[in-house]
Biopython code that builds the backbone (N, CA, C, O; Angstrom):
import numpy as np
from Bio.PDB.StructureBuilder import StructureBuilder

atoms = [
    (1, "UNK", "N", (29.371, -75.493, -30.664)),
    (1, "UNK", "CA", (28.835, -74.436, -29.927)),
    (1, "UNK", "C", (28.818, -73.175, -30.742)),
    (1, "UNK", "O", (29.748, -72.839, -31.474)),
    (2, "UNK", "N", (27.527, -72.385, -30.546)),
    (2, "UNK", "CA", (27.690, -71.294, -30.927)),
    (2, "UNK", "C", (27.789, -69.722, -30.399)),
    (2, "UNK", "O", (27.081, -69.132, -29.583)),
    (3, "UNK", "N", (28.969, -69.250, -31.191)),
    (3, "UNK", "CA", (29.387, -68.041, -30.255)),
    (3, "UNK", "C", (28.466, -66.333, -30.876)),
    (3, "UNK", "O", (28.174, -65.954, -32.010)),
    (4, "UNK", "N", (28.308, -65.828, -29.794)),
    (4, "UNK", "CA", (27.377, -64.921, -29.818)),
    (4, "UNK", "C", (27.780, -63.695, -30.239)),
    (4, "UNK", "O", (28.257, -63.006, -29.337)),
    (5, "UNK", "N", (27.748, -63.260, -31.186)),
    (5, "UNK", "CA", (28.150, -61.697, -31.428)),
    (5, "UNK", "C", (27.690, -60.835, -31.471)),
    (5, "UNK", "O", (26.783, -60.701, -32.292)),
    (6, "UNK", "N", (28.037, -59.820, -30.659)),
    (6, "UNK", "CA", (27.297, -58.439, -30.507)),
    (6, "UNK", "C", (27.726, -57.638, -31.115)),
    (6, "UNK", "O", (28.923, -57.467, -31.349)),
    (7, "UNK", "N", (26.550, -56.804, -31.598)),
    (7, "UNK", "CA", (27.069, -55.735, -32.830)),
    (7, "UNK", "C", (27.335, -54.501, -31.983)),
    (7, "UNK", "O", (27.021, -54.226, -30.825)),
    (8, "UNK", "N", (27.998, -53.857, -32.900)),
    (8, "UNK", "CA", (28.770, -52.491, -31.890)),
    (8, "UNK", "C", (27.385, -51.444, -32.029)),
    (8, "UNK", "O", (26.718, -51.111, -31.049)),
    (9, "UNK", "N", (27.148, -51.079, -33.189)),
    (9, "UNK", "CA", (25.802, -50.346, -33.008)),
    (9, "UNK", "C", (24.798, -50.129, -31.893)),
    (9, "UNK", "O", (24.406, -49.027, -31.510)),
    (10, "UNK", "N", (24.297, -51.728, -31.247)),
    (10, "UNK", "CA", (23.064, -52.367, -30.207)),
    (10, "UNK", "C", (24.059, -51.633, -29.146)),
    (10, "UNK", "O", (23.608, -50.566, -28.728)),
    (11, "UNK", "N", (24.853, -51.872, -28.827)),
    (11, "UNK", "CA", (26.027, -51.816, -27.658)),
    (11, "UNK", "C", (25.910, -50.068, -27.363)),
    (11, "UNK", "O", (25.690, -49.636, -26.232)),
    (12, "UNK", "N", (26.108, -49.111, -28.648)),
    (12, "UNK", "CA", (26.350, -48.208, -28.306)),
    (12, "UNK", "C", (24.766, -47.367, -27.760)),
    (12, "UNK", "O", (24.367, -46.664, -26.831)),
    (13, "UNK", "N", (24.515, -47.676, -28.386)),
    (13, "UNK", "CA", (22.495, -47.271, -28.455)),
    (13, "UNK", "C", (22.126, -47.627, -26.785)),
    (13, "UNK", "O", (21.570, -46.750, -26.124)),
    (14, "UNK", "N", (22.444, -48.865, -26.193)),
    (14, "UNK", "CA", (21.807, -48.868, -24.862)),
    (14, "UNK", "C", (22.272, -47.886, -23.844)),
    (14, "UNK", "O", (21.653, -47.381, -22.908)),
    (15, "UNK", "N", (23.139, -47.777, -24.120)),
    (15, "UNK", "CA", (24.307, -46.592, -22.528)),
    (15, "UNK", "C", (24.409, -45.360, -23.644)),
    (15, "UNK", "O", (24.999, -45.074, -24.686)),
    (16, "UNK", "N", (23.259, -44.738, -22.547)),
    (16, "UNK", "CA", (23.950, -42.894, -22.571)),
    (16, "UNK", "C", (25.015, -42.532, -22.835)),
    (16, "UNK", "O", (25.990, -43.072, -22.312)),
    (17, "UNK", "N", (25.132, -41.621, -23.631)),
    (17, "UNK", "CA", (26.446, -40.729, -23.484)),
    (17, "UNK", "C", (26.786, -39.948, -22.876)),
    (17, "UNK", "O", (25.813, -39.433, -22.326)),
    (18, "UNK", "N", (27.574, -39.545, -22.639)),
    (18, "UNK", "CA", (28.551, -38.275, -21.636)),
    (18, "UNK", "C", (27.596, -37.199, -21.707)),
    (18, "UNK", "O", (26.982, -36.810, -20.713)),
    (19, "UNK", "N", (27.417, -36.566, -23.190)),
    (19, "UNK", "CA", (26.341, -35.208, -23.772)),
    (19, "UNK", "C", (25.022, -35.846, -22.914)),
    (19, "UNK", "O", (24.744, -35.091, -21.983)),
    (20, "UNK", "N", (24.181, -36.976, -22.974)),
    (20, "UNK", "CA", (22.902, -37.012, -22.564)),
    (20, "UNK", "C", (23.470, -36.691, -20.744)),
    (20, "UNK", "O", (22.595, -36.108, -20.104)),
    (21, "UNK", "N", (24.648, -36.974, -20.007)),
    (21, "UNK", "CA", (24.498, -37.013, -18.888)),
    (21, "UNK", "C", (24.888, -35.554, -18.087)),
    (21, "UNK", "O", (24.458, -35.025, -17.062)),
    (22, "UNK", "N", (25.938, -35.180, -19.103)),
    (22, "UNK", "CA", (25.385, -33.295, -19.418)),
    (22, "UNK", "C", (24.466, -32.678, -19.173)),
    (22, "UNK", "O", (24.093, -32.106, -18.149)),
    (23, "UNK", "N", (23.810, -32.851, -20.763)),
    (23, "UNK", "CA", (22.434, -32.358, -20.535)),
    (23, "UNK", "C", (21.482, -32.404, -19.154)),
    (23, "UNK", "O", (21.023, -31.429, -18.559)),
    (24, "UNK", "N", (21.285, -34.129, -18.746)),
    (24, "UNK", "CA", (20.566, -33.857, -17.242)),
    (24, "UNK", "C", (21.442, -33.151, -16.362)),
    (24, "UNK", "O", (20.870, -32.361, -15.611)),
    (25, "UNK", "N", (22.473, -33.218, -16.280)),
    (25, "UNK", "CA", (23.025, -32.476, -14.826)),
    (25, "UNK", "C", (22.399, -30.891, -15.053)),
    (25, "UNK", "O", (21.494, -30.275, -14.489)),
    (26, "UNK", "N", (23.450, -30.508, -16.291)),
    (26, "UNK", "CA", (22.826, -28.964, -16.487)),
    (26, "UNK", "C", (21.210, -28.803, -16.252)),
    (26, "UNK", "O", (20.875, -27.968, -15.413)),
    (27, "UNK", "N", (20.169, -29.550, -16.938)),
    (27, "UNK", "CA", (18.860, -29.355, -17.071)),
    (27, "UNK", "C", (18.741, -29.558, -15.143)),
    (27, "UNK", "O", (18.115, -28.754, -14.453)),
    (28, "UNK", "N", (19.219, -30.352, -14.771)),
    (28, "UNK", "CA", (18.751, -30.276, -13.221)),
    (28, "UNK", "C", (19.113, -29.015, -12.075)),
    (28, "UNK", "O", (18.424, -28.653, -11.121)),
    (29, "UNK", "N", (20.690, -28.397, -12.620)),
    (29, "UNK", "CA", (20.769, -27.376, -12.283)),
    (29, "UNK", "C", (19.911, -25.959, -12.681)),
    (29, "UNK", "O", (19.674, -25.033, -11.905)),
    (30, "UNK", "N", (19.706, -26.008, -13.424)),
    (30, "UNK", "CA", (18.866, -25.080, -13.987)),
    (30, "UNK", "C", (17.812, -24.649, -13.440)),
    (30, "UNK", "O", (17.474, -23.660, -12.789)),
    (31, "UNK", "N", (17.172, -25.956, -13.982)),
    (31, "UNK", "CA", (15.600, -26.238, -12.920)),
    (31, "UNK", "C", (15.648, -26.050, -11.412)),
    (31, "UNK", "O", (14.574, -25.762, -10.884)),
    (32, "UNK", "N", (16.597, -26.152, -10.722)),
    (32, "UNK", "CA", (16.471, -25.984, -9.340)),
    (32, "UNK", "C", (16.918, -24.231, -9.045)),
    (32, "UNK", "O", (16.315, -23.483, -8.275)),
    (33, "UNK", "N", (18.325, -23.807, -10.028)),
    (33, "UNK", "CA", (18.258, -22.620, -9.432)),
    (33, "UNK", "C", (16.729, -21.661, -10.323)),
    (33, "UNK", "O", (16.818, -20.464, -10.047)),
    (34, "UNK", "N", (15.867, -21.871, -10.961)),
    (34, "UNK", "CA", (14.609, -21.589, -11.270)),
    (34, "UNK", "C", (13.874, -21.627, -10.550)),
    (34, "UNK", "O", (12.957, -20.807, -10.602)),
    (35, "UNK", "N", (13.936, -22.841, -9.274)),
    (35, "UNK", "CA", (13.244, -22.944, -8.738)),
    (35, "UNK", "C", (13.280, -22.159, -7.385)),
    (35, "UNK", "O", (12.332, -21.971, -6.622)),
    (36, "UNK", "N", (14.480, -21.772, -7.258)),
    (36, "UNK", "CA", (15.183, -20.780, -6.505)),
    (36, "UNK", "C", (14.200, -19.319, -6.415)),
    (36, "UNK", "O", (13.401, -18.716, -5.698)),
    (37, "UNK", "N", (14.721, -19.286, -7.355)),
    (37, "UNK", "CA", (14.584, -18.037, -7.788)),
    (37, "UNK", "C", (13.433, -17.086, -7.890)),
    (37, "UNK", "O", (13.400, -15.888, -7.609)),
    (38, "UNK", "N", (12.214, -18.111, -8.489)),
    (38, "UNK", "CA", (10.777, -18.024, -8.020)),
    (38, "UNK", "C", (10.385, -18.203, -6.494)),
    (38, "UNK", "O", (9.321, -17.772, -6.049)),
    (39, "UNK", "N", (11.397, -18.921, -5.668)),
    (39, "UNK", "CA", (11.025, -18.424, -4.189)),
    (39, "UNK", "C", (11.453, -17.673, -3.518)),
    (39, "UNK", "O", (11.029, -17.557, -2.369)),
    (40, "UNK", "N", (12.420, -16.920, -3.992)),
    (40, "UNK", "CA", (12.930, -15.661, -3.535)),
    (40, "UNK", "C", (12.130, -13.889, -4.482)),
    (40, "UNK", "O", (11.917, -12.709, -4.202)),
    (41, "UNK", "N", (12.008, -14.638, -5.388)),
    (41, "UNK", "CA", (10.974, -13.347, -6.516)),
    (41, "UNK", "C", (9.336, -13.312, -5.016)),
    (41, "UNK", "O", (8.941, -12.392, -4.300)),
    (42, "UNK", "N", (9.011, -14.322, -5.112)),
    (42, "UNK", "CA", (7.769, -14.746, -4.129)),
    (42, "UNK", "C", (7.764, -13.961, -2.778)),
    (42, "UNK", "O", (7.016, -13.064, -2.390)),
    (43, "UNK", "N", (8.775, -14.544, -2.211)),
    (43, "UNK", "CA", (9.354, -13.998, -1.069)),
    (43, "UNK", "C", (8.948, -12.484, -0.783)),
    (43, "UNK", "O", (8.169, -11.918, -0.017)),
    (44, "UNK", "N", (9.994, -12.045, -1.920)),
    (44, "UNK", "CA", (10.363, -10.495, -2.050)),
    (44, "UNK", "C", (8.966, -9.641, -2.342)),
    (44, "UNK", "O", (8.879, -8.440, -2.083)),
    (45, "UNK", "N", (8.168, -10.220, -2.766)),
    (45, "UNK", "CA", (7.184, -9.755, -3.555)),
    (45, "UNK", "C", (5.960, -9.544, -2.421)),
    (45, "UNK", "O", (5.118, -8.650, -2.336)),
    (46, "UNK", "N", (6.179, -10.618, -1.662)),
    (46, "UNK", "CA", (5.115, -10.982, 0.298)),
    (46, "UNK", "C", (5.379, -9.311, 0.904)),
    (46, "UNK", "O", (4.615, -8.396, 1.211)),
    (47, "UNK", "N", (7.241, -9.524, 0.880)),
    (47, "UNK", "CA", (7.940, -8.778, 1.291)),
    (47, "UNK", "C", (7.036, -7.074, 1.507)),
    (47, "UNK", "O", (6.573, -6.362, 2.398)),
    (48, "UNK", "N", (7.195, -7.106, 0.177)),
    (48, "UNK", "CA", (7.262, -5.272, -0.379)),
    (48, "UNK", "C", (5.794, -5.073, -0.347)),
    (48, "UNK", "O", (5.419, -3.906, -0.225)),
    (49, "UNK", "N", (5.003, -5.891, -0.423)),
    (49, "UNK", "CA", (3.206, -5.806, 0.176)),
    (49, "UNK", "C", (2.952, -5.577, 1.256)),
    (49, "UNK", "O", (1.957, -4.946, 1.612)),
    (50, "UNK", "N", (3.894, -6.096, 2.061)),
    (50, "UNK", "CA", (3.541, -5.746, 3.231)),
    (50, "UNK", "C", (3.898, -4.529, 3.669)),
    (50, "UNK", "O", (3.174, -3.780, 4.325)),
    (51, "UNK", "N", (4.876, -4.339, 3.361)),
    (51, "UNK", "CA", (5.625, -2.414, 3.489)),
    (51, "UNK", "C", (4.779, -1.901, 3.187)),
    (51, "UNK", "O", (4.300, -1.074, 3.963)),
    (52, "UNK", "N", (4.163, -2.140, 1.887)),
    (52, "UNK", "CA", (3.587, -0.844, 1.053)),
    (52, "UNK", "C", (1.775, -0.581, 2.198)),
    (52, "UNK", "O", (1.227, 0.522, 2.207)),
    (53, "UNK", "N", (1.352, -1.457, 2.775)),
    (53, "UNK", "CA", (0.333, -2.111, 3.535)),
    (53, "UNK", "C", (0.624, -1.215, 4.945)),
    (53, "UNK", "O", (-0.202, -0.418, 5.389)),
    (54, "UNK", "N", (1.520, -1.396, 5.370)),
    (54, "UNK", "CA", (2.149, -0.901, 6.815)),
    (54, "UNK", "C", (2.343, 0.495, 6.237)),
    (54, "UNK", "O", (1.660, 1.153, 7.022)),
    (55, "UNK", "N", (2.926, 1.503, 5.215)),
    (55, "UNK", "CA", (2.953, 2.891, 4.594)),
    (55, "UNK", "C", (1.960, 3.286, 4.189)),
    (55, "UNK", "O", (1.976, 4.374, 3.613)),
    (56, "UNK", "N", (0.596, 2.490, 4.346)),
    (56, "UNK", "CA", (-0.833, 3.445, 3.520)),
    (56, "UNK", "C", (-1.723, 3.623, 4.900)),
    (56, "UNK", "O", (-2.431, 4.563, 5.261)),
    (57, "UNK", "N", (-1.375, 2.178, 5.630)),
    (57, "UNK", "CA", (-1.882, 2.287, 7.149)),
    (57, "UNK", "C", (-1.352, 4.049, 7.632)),
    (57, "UNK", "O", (-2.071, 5.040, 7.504)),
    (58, "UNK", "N", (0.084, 4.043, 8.193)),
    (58, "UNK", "CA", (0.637, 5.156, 8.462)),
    (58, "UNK", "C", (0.375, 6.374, 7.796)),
    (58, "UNK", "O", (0.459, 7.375, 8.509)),
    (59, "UNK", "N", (0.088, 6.539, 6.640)),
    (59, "UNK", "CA", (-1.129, 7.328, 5.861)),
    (59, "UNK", "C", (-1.999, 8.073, 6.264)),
    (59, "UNK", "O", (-2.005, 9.299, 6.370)),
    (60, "UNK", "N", (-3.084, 6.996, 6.596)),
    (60, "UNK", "CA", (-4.410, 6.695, 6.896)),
    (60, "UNK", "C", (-4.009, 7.230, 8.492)),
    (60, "UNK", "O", (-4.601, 8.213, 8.938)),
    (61, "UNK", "N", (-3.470, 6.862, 8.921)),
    (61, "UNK", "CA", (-3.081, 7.751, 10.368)),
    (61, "UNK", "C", (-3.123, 9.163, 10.745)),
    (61, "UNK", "O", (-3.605, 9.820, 11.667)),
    (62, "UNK", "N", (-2.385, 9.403, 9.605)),
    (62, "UNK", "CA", (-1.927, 10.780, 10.137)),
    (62, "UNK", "C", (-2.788, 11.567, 9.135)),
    (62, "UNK", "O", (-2.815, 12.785, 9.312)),
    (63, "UNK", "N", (-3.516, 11.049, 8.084)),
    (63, "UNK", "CA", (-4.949, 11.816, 7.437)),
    (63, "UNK", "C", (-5.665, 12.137, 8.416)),
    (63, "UNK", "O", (-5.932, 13.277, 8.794)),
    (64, "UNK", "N", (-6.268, 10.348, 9.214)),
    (64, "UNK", "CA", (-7.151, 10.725, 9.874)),
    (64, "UNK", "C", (-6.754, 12.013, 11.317)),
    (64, "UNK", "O", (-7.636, 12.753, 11.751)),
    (65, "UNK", "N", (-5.682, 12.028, 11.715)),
    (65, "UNK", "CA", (-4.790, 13.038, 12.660)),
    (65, "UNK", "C", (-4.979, 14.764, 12.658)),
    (65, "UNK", "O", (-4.967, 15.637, 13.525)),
    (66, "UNK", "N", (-5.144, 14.725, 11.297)),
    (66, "UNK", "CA", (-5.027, 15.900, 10.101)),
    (66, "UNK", "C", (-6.602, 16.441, 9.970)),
    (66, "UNK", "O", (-6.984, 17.596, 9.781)),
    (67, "UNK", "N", (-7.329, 15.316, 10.122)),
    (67, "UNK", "CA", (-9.150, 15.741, 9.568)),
    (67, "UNK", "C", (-9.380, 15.930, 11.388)),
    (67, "UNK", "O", (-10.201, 16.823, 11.594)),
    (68, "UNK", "N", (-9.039, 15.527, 12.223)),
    (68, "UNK", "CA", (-9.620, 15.329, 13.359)),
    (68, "UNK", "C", (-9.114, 16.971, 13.637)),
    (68, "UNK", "O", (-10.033, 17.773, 13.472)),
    (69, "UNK", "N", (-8.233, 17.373, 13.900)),
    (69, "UNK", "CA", (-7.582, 18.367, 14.205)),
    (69, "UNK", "C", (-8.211, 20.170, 13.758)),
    (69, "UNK", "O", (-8.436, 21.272, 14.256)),
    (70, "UNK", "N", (-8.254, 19.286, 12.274)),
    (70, "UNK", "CA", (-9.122, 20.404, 10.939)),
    (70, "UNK", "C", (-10.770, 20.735, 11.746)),
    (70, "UNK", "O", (-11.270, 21.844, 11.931)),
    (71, "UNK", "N", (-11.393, 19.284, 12.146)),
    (71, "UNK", "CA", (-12.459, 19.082, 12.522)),
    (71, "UNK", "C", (-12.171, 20.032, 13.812)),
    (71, "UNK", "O", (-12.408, 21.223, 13.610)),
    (72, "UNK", "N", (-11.701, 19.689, 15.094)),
    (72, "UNK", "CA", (-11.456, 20.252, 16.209)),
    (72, "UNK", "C", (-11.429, 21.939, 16.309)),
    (72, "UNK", "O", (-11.797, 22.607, 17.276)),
    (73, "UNK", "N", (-10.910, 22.409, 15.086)),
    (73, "UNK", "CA", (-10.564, 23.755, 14.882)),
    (73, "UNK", "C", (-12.272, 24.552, 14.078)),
    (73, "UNK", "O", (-12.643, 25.725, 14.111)),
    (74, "UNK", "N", (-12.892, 23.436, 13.497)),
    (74, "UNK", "CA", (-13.611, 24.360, 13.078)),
    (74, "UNK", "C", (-15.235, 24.029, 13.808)),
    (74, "UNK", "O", (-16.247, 24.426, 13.231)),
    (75, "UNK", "N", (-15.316, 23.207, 15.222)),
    (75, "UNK", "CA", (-15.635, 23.022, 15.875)),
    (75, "UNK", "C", (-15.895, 24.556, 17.226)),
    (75, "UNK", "O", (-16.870, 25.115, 17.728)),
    (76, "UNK", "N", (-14.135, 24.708, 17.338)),
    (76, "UNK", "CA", (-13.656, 25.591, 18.130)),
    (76, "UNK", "C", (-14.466, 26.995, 17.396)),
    (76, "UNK", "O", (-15.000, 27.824, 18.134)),
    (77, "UNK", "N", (-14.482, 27.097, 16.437)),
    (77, "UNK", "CA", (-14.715, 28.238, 15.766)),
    (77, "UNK", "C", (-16.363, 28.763, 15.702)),
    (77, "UNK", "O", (-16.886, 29.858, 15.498)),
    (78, "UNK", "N", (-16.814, 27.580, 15.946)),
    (78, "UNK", "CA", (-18.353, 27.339, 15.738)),
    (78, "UNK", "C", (-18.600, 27.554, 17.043)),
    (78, "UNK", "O", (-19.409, 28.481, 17.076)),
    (79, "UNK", "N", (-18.309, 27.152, 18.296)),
    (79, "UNK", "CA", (-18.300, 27.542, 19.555)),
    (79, "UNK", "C", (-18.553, 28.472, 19.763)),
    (79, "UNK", "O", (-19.652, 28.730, 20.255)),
    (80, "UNK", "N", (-17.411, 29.651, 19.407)),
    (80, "UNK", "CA", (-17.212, 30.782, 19.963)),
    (80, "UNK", "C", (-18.489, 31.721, 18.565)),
    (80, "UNK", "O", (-19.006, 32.778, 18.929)),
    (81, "UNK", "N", (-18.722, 31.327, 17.531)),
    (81, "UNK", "CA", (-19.880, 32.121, 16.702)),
    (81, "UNK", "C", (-21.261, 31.741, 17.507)),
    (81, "UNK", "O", (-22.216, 32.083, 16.810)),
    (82, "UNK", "N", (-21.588, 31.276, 18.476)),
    (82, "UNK", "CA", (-22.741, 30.529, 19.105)),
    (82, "UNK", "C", (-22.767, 30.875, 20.107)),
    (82, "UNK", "O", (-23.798, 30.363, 20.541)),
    (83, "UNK", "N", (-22.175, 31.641, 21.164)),
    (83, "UNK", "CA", (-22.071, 32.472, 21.825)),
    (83, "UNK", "C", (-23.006, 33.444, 22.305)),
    (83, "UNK", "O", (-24.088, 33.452, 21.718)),
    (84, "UNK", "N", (-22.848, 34.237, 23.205)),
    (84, "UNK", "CA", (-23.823, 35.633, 23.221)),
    (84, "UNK", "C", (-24.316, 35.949, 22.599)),
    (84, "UNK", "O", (-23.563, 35.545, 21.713)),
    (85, "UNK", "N", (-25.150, 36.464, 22.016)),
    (85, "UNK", "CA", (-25.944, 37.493, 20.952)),
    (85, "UNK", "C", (-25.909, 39.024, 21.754)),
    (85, "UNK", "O", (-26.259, 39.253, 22.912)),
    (86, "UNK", "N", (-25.390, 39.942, 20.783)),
    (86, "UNK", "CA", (-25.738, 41.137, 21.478)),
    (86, "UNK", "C", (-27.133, 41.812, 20.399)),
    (86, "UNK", "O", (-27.179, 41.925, 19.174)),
    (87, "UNK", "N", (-28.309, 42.220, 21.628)),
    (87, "UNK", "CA", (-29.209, 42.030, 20.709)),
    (87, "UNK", "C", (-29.676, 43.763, 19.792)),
    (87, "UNK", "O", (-29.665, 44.943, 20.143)),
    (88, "UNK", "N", (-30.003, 43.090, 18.636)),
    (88, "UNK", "CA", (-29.857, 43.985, 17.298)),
    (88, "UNK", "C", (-31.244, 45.088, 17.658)),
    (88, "UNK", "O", (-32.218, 44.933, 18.395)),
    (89, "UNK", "N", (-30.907, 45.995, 16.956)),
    (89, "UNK", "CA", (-31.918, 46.496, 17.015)),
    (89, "UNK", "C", (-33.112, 46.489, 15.960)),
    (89, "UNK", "O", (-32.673, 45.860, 14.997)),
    (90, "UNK", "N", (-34.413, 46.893, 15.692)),
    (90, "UNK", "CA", (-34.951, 46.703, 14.807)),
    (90, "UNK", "C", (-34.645, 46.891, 13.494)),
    (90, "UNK", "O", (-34.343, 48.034, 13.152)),
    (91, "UNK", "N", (-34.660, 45.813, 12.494)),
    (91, "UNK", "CA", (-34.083, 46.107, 10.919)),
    (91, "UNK", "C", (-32.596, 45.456, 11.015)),
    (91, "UNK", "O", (-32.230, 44.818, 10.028)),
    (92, "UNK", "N", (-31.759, 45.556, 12.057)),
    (92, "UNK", "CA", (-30.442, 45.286, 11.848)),
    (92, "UNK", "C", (-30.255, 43.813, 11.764)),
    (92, "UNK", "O", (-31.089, 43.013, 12.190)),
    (93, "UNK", "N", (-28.871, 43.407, 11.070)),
    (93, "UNK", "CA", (-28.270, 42.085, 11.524)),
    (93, "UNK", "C", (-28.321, 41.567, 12.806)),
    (93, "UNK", "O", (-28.711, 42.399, 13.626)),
    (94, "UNK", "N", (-28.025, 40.331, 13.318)),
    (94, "UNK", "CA", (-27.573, 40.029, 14.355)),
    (94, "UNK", "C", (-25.775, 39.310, 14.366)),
    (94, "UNK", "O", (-25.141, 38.456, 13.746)),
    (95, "UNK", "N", (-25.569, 40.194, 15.375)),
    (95, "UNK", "CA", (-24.172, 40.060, 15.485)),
    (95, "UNK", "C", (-23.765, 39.466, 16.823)),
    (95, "UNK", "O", (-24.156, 39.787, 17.945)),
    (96, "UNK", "N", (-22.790, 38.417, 16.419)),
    (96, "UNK", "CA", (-22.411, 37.531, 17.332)),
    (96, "UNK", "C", (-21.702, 38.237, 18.157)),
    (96, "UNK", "O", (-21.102, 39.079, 17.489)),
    (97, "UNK", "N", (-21.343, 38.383, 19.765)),
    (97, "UNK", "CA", (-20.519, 38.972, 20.540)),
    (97, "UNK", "C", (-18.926, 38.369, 20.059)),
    (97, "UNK", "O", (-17.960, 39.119, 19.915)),
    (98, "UNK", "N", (-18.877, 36.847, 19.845)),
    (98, "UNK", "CA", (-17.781, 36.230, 19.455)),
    (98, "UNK", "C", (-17.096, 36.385, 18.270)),
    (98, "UNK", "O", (-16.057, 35.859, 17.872)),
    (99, "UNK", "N", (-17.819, 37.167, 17.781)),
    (99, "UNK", "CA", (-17.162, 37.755, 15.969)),
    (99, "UNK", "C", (-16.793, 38.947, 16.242)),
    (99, "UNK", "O", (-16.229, 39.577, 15.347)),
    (100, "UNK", "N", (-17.015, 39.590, 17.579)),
    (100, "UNK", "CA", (-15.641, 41.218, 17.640)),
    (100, "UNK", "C", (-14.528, 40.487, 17.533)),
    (100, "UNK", "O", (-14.016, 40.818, 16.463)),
    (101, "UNK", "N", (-14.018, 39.853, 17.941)),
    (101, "UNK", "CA", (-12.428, 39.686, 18.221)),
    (101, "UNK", "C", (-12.067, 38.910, 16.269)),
    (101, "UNK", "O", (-11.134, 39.086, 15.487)),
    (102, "UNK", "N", (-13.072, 38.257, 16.205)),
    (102, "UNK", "CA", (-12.715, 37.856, 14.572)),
    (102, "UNK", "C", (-12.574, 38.324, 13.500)),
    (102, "UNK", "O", (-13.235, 37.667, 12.696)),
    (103, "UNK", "N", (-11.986, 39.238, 12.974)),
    (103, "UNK", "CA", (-12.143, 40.076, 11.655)),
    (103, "UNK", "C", (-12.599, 41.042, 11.912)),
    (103, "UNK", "O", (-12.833, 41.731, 10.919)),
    (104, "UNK", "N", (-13.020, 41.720, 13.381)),
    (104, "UNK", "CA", (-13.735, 43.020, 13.811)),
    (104, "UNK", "C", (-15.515, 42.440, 13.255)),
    (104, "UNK", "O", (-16.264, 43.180, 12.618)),
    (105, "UNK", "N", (-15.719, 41.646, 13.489)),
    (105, "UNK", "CA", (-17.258, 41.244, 13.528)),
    (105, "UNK", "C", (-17.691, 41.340, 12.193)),
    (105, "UNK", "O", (-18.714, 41.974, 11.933)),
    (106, "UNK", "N", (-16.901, 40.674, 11.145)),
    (106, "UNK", "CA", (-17.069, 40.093, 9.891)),
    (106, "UNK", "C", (-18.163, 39.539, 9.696)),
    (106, "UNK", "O", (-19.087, 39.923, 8.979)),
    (107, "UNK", "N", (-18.051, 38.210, 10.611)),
    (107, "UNK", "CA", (-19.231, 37.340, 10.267)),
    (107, "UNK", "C", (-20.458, 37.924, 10.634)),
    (107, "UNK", "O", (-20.707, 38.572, 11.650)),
    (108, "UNK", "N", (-21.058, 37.681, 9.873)),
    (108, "UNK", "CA", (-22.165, 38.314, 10.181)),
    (108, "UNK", "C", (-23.846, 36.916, 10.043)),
    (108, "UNK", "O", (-24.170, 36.190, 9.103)),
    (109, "UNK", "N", (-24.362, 37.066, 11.157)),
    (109, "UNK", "CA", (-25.612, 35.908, 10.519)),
    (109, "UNK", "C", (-26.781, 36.255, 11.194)),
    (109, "UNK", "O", (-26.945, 36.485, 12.392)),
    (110, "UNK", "N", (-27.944, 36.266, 9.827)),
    (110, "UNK", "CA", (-29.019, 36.942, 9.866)),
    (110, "UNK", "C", (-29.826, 35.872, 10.515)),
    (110, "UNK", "O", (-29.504, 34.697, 10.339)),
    (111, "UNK", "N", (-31.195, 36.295, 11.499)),
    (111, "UNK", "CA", (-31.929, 35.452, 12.397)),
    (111, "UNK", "C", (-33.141, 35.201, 11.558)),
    (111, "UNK", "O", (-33.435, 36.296, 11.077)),
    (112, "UNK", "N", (-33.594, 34.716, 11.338)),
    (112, "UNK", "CA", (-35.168, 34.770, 10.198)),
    (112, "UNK", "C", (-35.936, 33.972, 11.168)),
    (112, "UNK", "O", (-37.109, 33.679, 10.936)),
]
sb = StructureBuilder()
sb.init_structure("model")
sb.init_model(0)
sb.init_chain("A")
sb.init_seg("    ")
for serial, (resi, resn, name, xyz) in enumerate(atoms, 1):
    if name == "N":
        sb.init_residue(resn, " ", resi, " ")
    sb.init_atom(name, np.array(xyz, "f"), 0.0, 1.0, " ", f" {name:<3s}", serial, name[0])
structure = sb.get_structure()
C-alpha cells in the first residue's frame, strides 16, 4: 500500500491566515461605518436645504410685507395729491389742495 504525503507548503497555501481574516473583518468594518457615514453626511445635507428653503421663503415674506406696505403708503400719498384742485389763475401752476398740509404745497404739478 501506498501512503500519501502531504507537503506542508499545499497545506499552508489552502487556509487563510489570521492577517487575511483581519484584513476582512477590518475592511468590513470600515466599509460599513463609510457607509454610515455617507447616510448621515446625506441626511444632514436634506437636512440644512430644507432650513435654508423654509429661511428664503420667510424672506420672501416679509419683502413681499415690506413692498406691499411701501406700495400702500405711496398709494396713500397719491390719493391725497389727486384731490381738489384749487383753481389757478391765468399763467399760474396748479396746486393741489392736498399739498397745503405737505411741505406747505411743495408739490407742485403743472396741467398742460
Amino acid at each position: 500500500m501506498a501512503t500519501a504525503t502531504v507537503r506542508p507548503d499545499l497545506l499552508r497555501r489552502s487556509t487563510p491566515s489570521l492577517g487575511t481574516y483581519l484584513g476582512a473583518l477590518v475592511s468590513a468594518a470600515l466599509l460599513s461605518a463609510l457607509a454610515m457615514g455617507g447616510a448621515a453626511a446625506w441626511t444632514g445635507a436634506r437636512g440644512q436645504r430644507a432650513a435654508l428653503e423654509a429661511g428664503l421663503q420667510d424672506t420672501a415674506r416679509a419683502l413681499v410685507l415690506a413692498i406691499d406696505a411701501e406700495i400702500s403708503g405711496r398709494i396713500a400719498a397719491l390719493t391725497v395729491l389727486a384731490g381738489p384742485r384749487v383753481q389757478p389763475e391765468a399763467g399760474q401752476d396748479v396746486i393741489f389742495e392736498g399739498t397745503r398740509p405737505i411741505a406747505g404745497g411743495f408739490f407742485k404739478l403743472t396741467e398742460t
